[in-house]
Every structure is written in C-alpha cells, then in structure tokens.
MARTI-73466 format. One record per residue (C-alpha): residue number from 1; x, y, z; residue in one letter. Coordinates in steps of 0.05 Angstrom, whole numbers, padded with zeros to 5 digits. Each point is the difference from the previous one (the first is absolute). Layout:
REM MARTI-73466
   num       c1       c2       c3   residuo
   NUM        X        Y        Z         A
...
//
This chain:
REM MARTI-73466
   num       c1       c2       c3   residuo
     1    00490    00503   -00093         X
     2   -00024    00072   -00002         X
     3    00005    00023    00074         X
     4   -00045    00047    00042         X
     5    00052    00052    00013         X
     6    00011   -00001   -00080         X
     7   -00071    00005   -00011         X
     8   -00011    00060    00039         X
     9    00067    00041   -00026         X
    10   -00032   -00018   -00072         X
    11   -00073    00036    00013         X
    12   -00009    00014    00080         X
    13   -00066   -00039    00015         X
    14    00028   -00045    00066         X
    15   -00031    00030    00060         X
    16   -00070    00000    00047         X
    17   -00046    00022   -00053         X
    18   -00008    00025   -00066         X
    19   -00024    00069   -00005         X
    20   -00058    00028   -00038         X
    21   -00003    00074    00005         X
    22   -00069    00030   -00010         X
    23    00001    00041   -00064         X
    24    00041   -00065   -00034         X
    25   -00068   -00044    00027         X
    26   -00052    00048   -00019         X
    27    00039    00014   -00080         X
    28    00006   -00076   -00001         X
    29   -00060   -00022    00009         X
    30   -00042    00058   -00022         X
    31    00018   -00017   -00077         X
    32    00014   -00075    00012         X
    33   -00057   -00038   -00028         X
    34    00018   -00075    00031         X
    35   -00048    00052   -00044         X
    36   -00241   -00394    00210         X
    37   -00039    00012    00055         X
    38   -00058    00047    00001         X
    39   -00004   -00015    00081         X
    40   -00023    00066    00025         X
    41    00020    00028    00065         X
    42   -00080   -00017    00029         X
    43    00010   -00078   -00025         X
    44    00048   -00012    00038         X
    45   -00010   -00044    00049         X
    46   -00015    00034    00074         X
    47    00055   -00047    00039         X
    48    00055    00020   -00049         X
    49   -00011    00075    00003         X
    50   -00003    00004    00068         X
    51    00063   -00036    00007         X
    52    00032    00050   -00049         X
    53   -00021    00057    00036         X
    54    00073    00014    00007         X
    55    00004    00018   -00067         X
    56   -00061    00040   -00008         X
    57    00033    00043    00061         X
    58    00064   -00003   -00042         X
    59   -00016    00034   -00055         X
    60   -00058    00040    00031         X
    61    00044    00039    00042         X
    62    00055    00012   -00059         X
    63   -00052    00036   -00029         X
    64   -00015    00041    00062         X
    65    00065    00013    00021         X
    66    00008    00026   -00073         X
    67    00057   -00050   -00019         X
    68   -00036   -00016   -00067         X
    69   -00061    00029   -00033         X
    70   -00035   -00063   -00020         X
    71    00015   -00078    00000         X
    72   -00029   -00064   -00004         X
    73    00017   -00066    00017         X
    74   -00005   -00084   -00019         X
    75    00025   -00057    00033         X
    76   -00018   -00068   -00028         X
    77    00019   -00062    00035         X
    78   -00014   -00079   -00001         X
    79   -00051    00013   -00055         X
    80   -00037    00060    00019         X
    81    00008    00080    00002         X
    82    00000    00010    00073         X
    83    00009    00068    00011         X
    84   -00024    00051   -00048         X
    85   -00012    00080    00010         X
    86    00011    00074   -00018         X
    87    00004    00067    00036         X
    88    00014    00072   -00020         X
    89    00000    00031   -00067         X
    90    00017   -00019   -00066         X
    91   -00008    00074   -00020         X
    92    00015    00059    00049         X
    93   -00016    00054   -00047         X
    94   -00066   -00032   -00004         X
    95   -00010   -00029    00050         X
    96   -00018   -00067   -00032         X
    97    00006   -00063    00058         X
    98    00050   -00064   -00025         X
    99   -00043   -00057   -00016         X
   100    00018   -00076   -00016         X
   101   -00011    00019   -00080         X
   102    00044    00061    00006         X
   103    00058    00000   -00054         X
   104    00074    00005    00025         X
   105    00060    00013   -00049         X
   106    00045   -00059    00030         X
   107    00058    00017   -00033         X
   108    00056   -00044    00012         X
   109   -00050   -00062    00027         X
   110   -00001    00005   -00081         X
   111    00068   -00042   -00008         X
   112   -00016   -00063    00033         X
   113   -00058    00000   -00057         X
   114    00050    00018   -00050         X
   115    00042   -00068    00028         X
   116   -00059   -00043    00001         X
   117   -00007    00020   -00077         X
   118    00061   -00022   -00015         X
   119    00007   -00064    00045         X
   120   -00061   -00011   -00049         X
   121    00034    00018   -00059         X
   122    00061   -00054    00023         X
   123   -00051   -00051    00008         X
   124   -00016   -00002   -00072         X
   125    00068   -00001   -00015         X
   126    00005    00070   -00041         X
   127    00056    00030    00048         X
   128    00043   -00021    00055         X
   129    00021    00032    00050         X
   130    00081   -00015   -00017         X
   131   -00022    00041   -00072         X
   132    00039    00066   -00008         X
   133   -00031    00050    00001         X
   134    00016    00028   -00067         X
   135   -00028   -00063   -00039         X
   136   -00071    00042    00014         X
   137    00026    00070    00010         X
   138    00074    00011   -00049         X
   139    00011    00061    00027         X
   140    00012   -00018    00070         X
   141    00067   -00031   -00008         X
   142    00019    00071   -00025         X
   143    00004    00026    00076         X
   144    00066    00002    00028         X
   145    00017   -00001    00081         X
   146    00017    00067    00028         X
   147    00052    00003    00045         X
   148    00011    00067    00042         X
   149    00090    00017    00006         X
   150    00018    00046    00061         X
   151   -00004    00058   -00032         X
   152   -00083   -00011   -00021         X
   153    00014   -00014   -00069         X
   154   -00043   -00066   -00032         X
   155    00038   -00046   -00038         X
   156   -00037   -00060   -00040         X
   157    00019   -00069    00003         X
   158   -00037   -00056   -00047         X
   159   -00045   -00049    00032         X
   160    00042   -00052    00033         X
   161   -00056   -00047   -00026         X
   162   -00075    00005   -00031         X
   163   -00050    00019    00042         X
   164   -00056   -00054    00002         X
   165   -00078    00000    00013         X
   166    00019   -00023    00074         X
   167    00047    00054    00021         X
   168   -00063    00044   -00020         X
   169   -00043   -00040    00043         X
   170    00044   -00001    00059         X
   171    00026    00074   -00003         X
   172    00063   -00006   -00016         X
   173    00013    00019   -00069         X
   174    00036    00062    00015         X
   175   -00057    00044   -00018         X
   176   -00023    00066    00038         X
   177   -00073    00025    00008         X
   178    00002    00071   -00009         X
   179   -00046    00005    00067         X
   180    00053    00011    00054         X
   181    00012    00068   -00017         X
   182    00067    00032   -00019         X
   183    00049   -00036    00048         X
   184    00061    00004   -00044         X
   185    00010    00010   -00079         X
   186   -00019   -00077   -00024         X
   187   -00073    00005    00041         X
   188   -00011    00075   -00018         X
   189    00012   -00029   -00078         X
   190   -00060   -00056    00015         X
   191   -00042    00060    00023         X
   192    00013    00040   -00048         X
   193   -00024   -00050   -00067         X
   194   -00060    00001    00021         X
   195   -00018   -00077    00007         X
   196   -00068    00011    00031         X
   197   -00025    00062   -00040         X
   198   -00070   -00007   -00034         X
   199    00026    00039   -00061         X
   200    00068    00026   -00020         X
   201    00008    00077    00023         X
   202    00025    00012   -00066         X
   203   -00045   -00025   -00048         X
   204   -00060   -00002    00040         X
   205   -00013   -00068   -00025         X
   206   -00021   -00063    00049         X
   207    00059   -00054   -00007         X
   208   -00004   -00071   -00002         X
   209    00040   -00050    00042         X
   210    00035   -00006   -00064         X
   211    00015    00064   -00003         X
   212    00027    00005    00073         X
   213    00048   -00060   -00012         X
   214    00034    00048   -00045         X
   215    00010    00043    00043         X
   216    00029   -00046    00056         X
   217    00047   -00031   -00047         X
   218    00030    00062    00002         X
   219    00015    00006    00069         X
   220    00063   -00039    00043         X
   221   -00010   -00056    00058         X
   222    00018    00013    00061         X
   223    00041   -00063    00008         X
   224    00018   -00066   -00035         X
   225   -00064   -00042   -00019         X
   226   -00006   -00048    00065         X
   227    00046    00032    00046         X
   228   -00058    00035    00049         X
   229   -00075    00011    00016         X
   230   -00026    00067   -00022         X
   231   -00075    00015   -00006         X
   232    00001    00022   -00069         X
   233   -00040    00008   -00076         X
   234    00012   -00074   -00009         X
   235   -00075   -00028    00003         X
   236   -00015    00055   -00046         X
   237    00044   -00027   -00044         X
   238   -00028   -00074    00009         X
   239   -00064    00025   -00017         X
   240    00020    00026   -00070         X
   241    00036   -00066   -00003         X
   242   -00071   -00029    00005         X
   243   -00027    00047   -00049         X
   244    00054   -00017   -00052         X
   245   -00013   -00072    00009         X
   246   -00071    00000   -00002         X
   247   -00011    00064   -00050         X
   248   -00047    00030    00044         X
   249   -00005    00051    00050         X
   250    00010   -00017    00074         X
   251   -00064    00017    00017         X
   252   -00036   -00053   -00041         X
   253    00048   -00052    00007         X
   254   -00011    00016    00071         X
   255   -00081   -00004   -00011         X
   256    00007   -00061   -00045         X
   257    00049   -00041    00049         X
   258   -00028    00033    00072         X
   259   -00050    00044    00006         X
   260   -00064   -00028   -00054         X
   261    00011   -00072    00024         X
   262    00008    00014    00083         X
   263   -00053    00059   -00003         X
   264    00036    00051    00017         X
   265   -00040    00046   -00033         X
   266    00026    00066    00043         X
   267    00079   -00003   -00021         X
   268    00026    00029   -00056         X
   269    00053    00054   -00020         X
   270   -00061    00049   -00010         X
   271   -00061    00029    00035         X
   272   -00056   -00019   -00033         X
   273   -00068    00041    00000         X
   274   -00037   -00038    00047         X
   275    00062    00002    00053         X
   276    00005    00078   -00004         X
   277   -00038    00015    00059         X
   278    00031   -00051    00042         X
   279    00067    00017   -00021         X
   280    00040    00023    00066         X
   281    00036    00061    00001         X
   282    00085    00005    00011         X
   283    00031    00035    00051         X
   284    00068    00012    00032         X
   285    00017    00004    00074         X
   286    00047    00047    00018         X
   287    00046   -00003    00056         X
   288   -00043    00038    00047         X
   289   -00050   -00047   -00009         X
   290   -00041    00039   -00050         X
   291   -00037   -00030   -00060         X
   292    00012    00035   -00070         X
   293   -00040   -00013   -00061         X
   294    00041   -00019   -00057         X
   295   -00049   -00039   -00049         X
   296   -00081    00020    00005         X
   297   -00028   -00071   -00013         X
   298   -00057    00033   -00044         X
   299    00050    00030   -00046         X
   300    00057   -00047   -00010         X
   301    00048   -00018   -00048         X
   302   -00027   -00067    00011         X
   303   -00067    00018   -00033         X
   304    00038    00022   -00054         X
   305   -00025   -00043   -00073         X
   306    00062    00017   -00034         X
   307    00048   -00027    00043         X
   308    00040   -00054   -00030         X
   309    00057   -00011    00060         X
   310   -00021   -00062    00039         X
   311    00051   -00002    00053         X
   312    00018   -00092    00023         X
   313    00030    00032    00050         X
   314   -00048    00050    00035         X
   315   -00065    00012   -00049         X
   316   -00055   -00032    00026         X
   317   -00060    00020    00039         X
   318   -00046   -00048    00036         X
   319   -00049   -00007    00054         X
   320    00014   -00045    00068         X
   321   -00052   -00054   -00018         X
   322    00029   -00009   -00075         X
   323    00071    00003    00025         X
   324   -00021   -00053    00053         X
   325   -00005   -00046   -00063         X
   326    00063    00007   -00018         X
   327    00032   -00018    00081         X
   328   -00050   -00065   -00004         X
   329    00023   -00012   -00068         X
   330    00070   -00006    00031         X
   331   -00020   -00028    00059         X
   332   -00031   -00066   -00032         X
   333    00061   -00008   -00041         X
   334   -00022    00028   -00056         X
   335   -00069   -00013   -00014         X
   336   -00066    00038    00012         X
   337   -00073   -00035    00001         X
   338    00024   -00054   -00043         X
   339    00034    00039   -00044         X
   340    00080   -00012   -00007         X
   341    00044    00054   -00015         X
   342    00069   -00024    00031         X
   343    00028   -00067    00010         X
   344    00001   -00003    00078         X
   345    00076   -00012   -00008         X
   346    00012    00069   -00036         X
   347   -00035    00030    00058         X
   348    00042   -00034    00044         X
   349    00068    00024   -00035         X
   350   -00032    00069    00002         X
   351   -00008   -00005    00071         X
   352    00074   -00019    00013         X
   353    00061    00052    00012         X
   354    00042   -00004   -00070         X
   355    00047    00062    00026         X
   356    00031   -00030    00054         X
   357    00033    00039    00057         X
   358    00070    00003   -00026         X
   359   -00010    00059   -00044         X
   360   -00013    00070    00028         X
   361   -00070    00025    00000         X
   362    00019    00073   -00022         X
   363   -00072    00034    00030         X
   364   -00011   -00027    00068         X
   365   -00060   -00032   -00004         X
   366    00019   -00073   -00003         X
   367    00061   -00052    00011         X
   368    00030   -00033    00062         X
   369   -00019    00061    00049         X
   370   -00074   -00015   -00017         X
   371    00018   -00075   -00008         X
   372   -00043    00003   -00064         X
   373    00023    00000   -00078         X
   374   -00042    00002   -00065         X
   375   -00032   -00042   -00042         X
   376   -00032    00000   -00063         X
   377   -00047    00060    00011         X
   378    00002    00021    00071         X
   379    00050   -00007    00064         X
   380   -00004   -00071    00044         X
   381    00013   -00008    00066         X
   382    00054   -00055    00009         X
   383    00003    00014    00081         X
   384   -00039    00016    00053         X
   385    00011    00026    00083         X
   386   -00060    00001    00048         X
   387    00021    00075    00009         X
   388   -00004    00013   -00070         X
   389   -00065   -00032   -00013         X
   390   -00032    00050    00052         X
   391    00025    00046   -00029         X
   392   -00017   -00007   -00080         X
   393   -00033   -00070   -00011         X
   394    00051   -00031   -00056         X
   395   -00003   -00074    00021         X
   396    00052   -00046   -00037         X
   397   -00030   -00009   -00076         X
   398   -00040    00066   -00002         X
   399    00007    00031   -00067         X
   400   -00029    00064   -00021         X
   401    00005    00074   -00021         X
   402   -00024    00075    00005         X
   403   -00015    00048   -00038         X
   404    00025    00070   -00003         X
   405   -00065    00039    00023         X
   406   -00005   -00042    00076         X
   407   -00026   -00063   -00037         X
   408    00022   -00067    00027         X
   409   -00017   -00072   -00007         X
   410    00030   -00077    00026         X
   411   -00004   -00065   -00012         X
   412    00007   -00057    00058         X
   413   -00011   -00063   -00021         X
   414    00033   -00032    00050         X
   415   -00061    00026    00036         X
   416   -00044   -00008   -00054         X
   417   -00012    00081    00002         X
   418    00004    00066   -00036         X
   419   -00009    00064    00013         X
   420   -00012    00073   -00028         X
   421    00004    00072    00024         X
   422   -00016    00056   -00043         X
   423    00012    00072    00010         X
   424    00012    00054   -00043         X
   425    00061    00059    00008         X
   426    00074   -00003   -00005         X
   427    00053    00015    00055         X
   428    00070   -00001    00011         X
   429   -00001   -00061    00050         X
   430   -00050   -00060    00000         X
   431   -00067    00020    00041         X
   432    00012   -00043    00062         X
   433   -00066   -00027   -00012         X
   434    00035   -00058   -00042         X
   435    00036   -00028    00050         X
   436   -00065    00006    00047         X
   437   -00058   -00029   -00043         X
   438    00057   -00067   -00015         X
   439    00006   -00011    00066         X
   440   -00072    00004    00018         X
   441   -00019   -00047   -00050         X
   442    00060   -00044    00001         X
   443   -00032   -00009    00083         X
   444   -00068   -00012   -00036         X
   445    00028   -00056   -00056         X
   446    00058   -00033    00031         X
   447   -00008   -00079    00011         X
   448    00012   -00023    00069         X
//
C-alpha cells in the first residue's frame, strides 16, 4: 500500500491546506467556462421564520461585516422549506441585490449530478462501475504513473492495473486537476494542458470534452490507480464516459435524464438569455479581506454560444430553488413528485463511504481526522462528536459537496433534511460561514 510519507515525496500536497495563490485563481477561472419549491421568503410561515431568526442574523451580519458580498440561503426539513432568505449583492459593480432567482455558477456541486447520471446509466445496465475506463475512452490506459527519484527527475511506470469508472467516482484514479497551482513539476504539467480552457490558445478554437481527453491522456498519474484520494479531473472524465455511451452531449443527456423531467429549468452548462440579468457576478477575496472582480456576470464566458466544453465536474450554473430539486430528489431516495429517477438503493450506495480510511487522503479535506470518507459523488460522514457537531453540523450519514465559488449543499436523511448555501467568490480557505450555517440548521432539523 502506497503510504502518506510516499505520497508526499512523489508530489508534496500533505499538509493544512492547499494553496491557491491569487493570480493562479483569477487566470483560472477567468477563461474557465465550467464555461421544486417556489416558497418565497413572505410564504413562509410566521412561526418558522421567527424561529430562524438565527439565520437571518447569520448571514445578515456576514454581509455587514463584509465577509461575503451577497448570499442566500434554504433549509428544507420534514417536508417543508423552513428557512429561506437572501442579503447583499449579487453584483457590486452594479449594485444589483441577490434574490431567490439569482443564478450561481456551482461549480463542483456539478459532480454529484455528474454521479447521479451515471448511477442512472448503471441502472440500465449500459456501464458498470467495475468497467475500465478505456472500454469508453482507449486512450486513457495510455497514461503511465509518474514517480519523482531524489534528484527531481520523473520516471514512468505502467498502470499496476486499469483504471475503472469507480476509481473516477471516488477520486482515486491517480489523476491531477490542474487547479492547485504549480506545487511541483507533475501538478504544474496538469496546469499547464489546459483542461478547463474554453478554447485552445493556439488555435483559437473551442474544444470538446473529446478533445480534452486527448489531451489528458497525455499527461502521468500521480500514483497507482486505487492507492489514494486526490480531488482530481476524474468526474470530467465520467461525464465524457456518459457522452460516449449515450452519443450525446452532457448537457442534454443531463436535460433528458434530470433537468426536463424534475423542472429544473434554471441549470444548465450555459446562461441563457432570460438568466443574463440575474446572473451573479465572481469575485475573489484576498487575504486582507478585500473582494476582487474576476468574472463580470454580464459579460461572461458563460454567456458565450460557442462554447462547446461542458465541464461533469464543475460546469453547471443553477439557482437555489432549482438546485433544491436536486437535494429533495436525493433526499426521497431518488424520486421527485412521482417521478423516479434512482432506485432508492443506488441512492443509498451513493450515500455510503466506498474509500475507506485506510488509504491516505492526499488534500486534507477528508479521512479519519474528519471521521468522514467519500462516496459516490460527495464526502459522508461515518462519525460524529458533540464538539464537532457545534462546530460544523456533519451528523453521521450526511453526504454532500461544495462548489469552488463558496457554494455548498447537504443531505441528512437521517433527519429527513437538506440544506443549501450559496455565495459567490473564491478564497484560499473555506469562508467560515460553512461550518456556521450547518450548525445552525443541523440545531433547527435534528430529531430529538
């Protein structure tokens, strides 16, 4: 078994944090183009608000005390939103407020979407999840593991085995990102192909999913498919997976599977003409606390017609009451108004920890120090402390994931629950209003 200390001699990611540095954020995301309840904040009933006034002071204050420019809230629990509401700006430059139909780019909250596609797709019995990887995409089992001698020199080992659909869904295929900046040679070589550009900077031309497969066949792994947890391309690559199978794009096998059946009307990889106005602006937050535009929401890539990269593992933009559809849609087991998408057993295996805590977690975001793994689309708790819950919220079973912009959202069905928190900038550490807004509702939804 690959080993931590081995890990972090082969690419030096072990430690408190992963670090973003500003100008890597701002050229990231400035050319990456990753591009239901109708319950108003006034229906809701009078009782409920006032009980949630913790909230409303919550996020009012964050505003205030200039901690985020705008952000809105949901929590839904025993069969009704009970908390719903939105302060600040969704715009600065504007100064246009956040609304409940404001549009959010959610990013990462795009894989578990991605993983419900294909828990889909193995329901009908056209993949499984024990498939390699190159039965849909050849030229992945032409990468070969890097491995890093004393003297910084990369040497390339064959797979030890084929990498299959579920090492992509559980992040540990032994792909990079390309997101973490230039940490050592293997990550600055992720960077550097230009995974998550609109259009090659050579030709000009906008690139397919297709197209970027290519190019990542081209690059090493970082370790021995299996061996560790690394937040990575992988759902990317499960989405063209999906796209092969189905001979569509992503985005309508997404609309035909998801989105036209459940309603969700607002998600998509694109901004379409009627969202332009309520399309939120993208900043980042320096250390000092300052908020720097990086993406005007009125002239985005997003808008942009001839974009043909739709990201499965960060492209989609969404609003909080479509995205709500999706948490209920998990939180039934699968079904939304009487319309099935998932056996409740698939959601179930989603919803369970398929990493296990025996393998190092090589960002340290998860694993036994958080007593929480990963499933099939977001992280599960597997423990829980009465410290810890006051602290962040996780009860045992909660399964969920952010997004890279301040977006978060849960599941608790062992509370029968959900909840979602939208902002809208990047940072180099988790706003602490995560861990905050859990808690608060976690007090609001727990059973007794």
């Amino acid at each position: 078994m690959l080993k931590a200390g081995q890990c972090k001699a082969n690419f030096l990611l072990i430690g408190k944090s992963v670090h973003l540095s500003i100008h890597k954020i701002i050229s990231f995301f400035t050319v990456l183009l990753i591009a239901t309840f109708t319950l108003s904040a006034s229906h809701i009933e009078k009782a409920s608000h006032v009980k949630m006034n913790e909230v409303d002071n919550l996020l009012n204050s964050a505003v205030l005390n200039k901690e985020v420019i705008g952000i809105s809230a949901l929590i839904y629990d025993e069969g009704r939103v009970i908390y719903k509401n939105s302060y600040g700006l969704r715009d600065r430059e504007r100064k246009s407020p956040v609304e409940m139909d404001t549009v959010w780019r959610i990013f990462s909250m795009t894989k578990p979407v991605t993983a419900t596609i294909i828990m889909d797709l193995q329901e009908e019995k056209k993949l499984n999840l024990s498939d390699p990887v190159s039965q849909y995409i050849p030229e992945i089992n032409n990468m070969k593991v890097a491995k890093i001698d004393k003297n910084g020199v990369i040497k390339l080992e064959p797979q030890n085995r084929a990498i299959t659909l579920e090492d992509l869904m559980l992040h540990r295929s032994g792909m990079g990102y390309g997101i973490f900046g230039s940490e050592n040679i293997l990550t600055s070589m992720y960077e550097n192909a230009e995974l998550f550009y609109v259009v090659d900077k050579k030709s000009g031309i906008s690139e397919s999913m297709e197209e970027k497969m290519i190019k990542l066949s081209k690059l090493p792994l970082l370790f021995q498919p299996g061996e560790a947890w690394y937040y990575s391309y992988s759902m990317d690559v499960l989405g063209r997976v999906a796209e092969v199978i189905e001979g569509k794009k992503l985005g309508e096998i997404m609309d035909e599977r998801l989105f036209k059946p459940l309603g969700m009307k607002e998600t998509s990889f694109r901004i379409k003409q009627v969202q332009q106005k309520r399309f939120a602006s993208n900043y980042f937050k320096t250390k000092e606390g300052n908020f720097v535009l990086i993406e005007d929401g009125q002239n985005s890539p997003f808008s942009n017609p001839l974009n043909e990269f739709q990201s499965g593992g960060a492209g989609l933009v969404s609003t909080i009451d479509d995205f709500s559809i999706f948490a209920k849609l998990i939180l039934d087991g699968g079904v939304y108004k009487g319309h099935r998408v998932l056996d409740e057993k698939t959601v179930d295996l989603m919803m369970e920890d398929h990493m296990g805590q025996d393998k190092p977690y090589l960002i340290p975001w998860l694993g036994p120090d958080f007593m929480s793994g990963f499933g099939y689309g977001g992280s599960v708790q597997i423990n829980e402390t009465t410290k810890q819950l006051a602290r962040n919220g996780k009860s045992i079973g909660h399964w969920g994931w952010s997004g890279a912009a301040g977006t978060i959202f849960w599941v608790d069905r062992k509370n029968n629950s959900f909840g979602i928190l939208m902002l809208q900038f990047l940072s180099d550490e988790d706003p602490k209003i995560h861990d905050e807004f859990r808690a608060l509702a976690f007090n609001r939804t727990k059973n007794e």
